[in-house]
C-alpha positions in Angstrom: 51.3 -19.3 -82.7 52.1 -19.1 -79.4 52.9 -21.0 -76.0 51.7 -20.7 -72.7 54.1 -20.9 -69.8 52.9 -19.8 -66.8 51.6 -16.5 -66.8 53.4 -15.5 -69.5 52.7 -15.9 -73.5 56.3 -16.6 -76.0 56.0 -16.7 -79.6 56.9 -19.6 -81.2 60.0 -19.0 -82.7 59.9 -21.7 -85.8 56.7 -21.3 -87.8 58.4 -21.7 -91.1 56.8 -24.9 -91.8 56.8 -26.7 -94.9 54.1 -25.7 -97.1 51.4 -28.6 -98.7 51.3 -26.1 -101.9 54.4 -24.8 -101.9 57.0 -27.4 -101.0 54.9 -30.4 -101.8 53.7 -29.4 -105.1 55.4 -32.4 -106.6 55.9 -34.5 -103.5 56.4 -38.4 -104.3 53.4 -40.3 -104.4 51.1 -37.0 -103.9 48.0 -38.4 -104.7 48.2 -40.8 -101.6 48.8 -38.2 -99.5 46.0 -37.1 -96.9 45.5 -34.9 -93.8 44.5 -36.4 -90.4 43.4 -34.6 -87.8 44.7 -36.6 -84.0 46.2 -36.6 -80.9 45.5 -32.6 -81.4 47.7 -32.3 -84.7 47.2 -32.3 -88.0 49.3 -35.5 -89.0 50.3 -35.6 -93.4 49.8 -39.7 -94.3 50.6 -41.4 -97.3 48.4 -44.7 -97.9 49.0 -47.3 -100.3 47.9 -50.6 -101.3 44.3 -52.5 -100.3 42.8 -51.5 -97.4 41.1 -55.1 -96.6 44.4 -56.4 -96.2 46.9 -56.8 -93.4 48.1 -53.3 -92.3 51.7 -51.7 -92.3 52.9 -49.1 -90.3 56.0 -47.0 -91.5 58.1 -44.5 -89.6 60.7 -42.2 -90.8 63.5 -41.2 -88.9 64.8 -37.7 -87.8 64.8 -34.6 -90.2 63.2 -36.7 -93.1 59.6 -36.9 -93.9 57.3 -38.9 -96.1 59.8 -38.9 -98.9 62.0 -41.0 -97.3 59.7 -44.3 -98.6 58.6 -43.2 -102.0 60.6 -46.2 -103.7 59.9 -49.1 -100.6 56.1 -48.3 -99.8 55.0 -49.4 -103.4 56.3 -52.4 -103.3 55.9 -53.2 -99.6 51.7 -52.3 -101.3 51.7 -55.3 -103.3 51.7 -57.2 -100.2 50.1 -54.8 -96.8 48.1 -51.6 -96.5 50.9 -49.4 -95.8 50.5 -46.1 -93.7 53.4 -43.9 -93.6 52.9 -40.4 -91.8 55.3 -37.7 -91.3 56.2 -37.7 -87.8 55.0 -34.9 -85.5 57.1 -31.6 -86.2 59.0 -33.4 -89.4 57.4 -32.7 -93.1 53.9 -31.3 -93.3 53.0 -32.5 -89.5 52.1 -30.1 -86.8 54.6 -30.4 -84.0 54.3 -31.5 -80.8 54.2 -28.9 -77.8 57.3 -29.0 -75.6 56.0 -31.0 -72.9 55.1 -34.0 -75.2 58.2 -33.7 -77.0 59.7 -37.1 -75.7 60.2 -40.8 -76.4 57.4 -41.5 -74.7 54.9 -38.9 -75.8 55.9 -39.5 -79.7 55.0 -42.9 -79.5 51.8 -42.1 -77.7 50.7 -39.5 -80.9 51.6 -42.2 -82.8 49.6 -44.5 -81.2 46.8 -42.4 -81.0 47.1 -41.8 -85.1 46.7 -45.4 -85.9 43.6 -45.9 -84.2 42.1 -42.7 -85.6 43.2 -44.4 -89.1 41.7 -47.4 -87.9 45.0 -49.8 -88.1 46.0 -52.6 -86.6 49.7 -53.0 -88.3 50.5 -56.9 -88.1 54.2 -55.3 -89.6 55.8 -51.8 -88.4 58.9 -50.8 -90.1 61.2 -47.6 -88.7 64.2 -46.3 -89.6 66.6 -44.8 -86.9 64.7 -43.0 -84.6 61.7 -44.0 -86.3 62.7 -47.7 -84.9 63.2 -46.2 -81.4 59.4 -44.9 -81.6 57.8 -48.5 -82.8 60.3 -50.0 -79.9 58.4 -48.1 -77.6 55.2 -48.4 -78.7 55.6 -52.2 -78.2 56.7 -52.1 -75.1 53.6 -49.8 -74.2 51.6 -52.1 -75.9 50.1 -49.5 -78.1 50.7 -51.7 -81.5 51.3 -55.6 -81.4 52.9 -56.2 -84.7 53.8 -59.6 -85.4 57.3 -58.2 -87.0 59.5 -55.1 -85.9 61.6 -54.2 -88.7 63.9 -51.9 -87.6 66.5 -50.1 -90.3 69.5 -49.0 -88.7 67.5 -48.2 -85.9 68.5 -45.8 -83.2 67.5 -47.9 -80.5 70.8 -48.0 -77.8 72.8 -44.7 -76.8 76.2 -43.1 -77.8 78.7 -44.4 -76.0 79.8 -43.0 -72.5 80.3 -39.3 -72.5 78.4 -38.5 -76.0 75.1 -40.3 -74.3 75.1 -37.1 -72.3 76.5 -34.8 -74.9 74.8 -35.0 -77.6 71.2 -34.5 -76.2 72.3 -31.7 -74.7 73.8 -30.0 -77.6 70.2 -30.5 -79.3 68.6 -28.7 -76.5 70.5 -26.0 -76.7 70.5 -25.3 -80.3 66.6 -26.1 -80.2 65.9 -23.3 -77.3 68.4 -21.3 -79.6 65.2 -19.3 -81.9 68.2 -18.4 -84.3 69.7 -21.9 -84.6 66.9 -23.8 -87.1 67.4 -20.5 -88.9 70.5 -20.2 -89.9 70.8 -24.1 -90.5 68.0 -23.4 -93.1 69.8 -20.2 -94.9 72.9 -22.7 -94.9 71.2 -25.8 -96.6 72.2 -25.1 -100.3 72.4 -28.7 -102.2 76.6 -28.7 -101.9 75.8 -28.5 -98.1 72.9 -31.5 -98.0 75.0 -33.4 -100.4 77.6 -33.4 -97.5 74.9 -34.0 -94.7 73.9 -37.4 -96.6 77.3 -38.3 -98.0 78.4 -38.1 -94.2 75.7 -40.9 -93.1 78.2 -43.1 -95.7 74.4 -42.9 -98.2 74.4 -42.0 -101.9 71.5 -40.9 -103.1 69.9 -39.7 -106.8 69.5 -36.1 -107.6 65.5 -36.4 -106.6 66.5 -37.3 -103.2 69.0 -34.8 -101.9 66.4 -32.0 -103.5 63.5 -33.4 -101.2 66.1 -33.1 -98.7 66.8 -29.8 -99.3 63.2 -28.5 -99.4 62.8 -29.9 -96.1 66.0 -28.4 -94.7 65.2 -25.0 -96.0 62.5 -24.3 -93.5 63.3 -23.7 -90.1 60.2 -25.3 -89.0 61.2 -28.2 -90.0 64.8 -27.8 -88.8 63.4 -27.2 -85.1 61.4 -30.4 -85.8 64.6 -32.9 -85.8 66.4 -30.7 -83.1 63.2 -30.9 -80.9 63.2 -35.1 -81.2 66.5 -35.3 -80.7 66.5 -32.8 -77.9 63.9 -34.9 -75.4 65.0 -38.3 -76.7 65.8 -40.3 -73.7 67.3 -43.5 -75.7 69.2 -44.8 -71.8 65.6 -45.9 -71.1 64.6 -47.3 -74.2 67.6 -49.4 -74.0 67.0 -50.9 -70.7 63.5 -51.6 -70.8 64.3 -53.7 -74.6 65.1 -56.9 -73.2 61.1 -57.2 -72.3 60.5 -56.5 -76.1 59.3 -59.6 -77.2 58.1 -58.5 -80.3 59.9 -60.7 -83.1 62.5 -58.1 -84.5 64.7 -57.9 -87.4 67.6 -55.2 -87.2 68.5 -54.1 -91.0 72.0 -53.0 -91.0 74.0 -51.1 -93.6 77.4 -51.5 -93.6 78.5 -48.3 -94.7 76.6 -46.5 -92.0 78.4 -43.8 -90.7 75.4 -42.8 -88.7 74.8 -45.8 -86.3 77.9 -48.5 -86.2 76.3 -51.5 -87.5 78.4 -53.5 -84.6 75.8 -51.9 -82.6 72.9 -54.1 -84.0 75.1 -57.3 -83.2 75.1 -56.2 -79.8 72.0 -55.6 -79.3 70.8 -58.7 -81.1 72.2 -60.6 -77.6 70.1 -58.4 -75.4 66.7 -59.3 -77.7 64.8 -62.6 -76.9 63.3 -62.8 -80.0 65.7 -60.9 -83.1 68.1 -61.3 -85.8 70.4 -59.2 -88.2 70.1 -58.9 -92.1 73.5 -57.1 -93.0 73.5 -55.1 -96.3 77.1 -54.6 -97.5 77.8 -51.3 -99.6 74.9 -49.4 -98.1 74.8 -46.5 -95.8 72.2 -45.3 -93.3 69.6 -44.6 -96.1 69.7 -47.9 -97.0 65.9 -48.5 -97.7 66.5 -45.0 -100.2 69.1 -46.8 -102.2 68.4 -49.7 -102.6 64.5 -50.3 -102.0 64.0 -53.4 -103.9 66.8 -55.8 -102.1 64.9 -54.2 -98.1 61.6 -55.2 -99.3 62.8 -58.8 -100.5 64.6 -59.3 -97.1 61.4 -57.7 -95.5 58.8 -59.1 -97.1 60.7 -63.1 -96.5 61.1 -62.1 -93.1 57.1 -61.2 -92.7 56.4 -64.4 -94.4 58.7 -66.5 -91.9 56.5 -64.9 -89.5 53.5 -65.3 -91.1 53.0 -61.2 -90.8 52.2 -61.3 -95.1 49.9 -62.9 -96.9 50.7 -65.5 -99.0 
């Protein structure tokens, strides 16, 4: 692979992606996995549940994959058609090139997925920056769900100096070709079981493993750096107050990703939103404890008359 800039060709420096055969030989819920071809990539999708009902669109957030929903999207089924796809560069999705490697330009893939899929979700669900991408594609008017669940969604910036910071730091270890590298030689399970323990989540032995497959590939690796690199969250949070979009802000309590404050916040600045707190959970919340997000998601959808009955 290779990128044009200018005159000049450069290699691609991160084309360990995860392999379909190799690392997702016994990837949960294989057999409702598919490959799409739009927006120019070749997008992984799971699908569950009827088709003739009311769709559900579900998006990970950074540096997890498809995996991330293997115990919410079957019960969320018994309800929606869910679609959940890995995201572009995460999991067994192309990536984006650099250019489209934005806020805006995710949500515009995206966009252009579900109407290669054919789906009108009446519900989207995202977690962290998975949330920030459904935000925008609201705004944009590229979905008009009648719900926005968003689980600890990354959806306002650090505060003060790290709003700046932290960006940059992603940029500069994703322009770094030896960065997603050695982050992948380094991601033994000890070293992923600290990586999750440190978003304040606990998660089964199946779970940090999927993690680890992921992180072991430097593909993947420069995936989440790339997002996180061109993520412009300042003006996501000041365009939000026009999201009228009826929103529901999951929080774990135990999130030492995202203060959960944060959603209370941000719940002012909403017109149309509410908090669901979940004491004892961490940012993975929807991994740990599946069941008690799709009873508070599923009531919520039915409040709003987003579910069937």
């Amino acid at each position: 692979m290779s990128l044009q800039q200018g005159k000049r060709t450069l290699p691609l420096p991160y084309d360990d992606r995860p392999d379909w055969e190799r690392d997702g030989r016994d990837w949960p819920h294989r057999a409702a996995s598919r490959f799409v071809e739009a927006a120019g990539l070749r997008w992984h999708v799971q699908e569950f549940g009827d088709r003739q009902v009311l769709g559900l669109l579900l998006l990970h957030g950074t540096g997890a994959a498809t995996h991330s929903w293997r115990g919410l999207a079957p019960l969320l089924a018994q309800r929606f058609r869910v679609v959940a796809p890995d995201l572009p560069g995460h999991g067994f999705t192309d990536p984006l090139p650099p250019r489209r490697l934005s806020l805006p330009g995710m949500a515009e893939a995206v966009g252009d997925l579900t109407a290669a899929l054919g789906l009108t979700p009446r519900l989207a669900i995202g977690h962290s920056a998975g949330a920030a991408v459904l935000a925008r594609m609201c705004l944009d008017r590229r979905i008009a769900p009648d719900l926005l669940v968003a689980i600890n969604g990354a959806l306002t910036p650090f505060p003060g100096f790290a709003s700046f910071l932290f960006p940059g730091i992603a940029r500069m270890l994703f322009l770094n070709p030896v960065t997603p590298k050695l982050f992948a030689w380094s991601a033994d399970r000890a070293a992923v079981r600290r990586l999750i323990d440190g978003t304040g989540s606990r998660l089964d032995p199946q779970g940090l493993e999927l993690y680890r497959r992921l992180f072991t590939r430097a593909g993947h690796v420069s995936g989440a750096l790339g997002m996180m690199a061109n993520w412009d969250l300042p003006a996501l949070a000041r365009d939000l107050p026009r999201l009228d979009t009826r929103t529901l802000l999951v929080v774990g309590g135990d999130d030492k990703a995202i203060k959960p404050e944060d959603a209370f916040a941000l719940r002012e600045r909403l017109p149309s939103a509410r908090v669901e707190l979940l004491r004892g959970l961490g940012h993975l919340a929807h991994e740990e404890a599946p069941e008690r997000v799709a009873e508070i998601v599923l009531a919520e959808a039915a409040a709003t008359q987003a579910a069937p009955a």
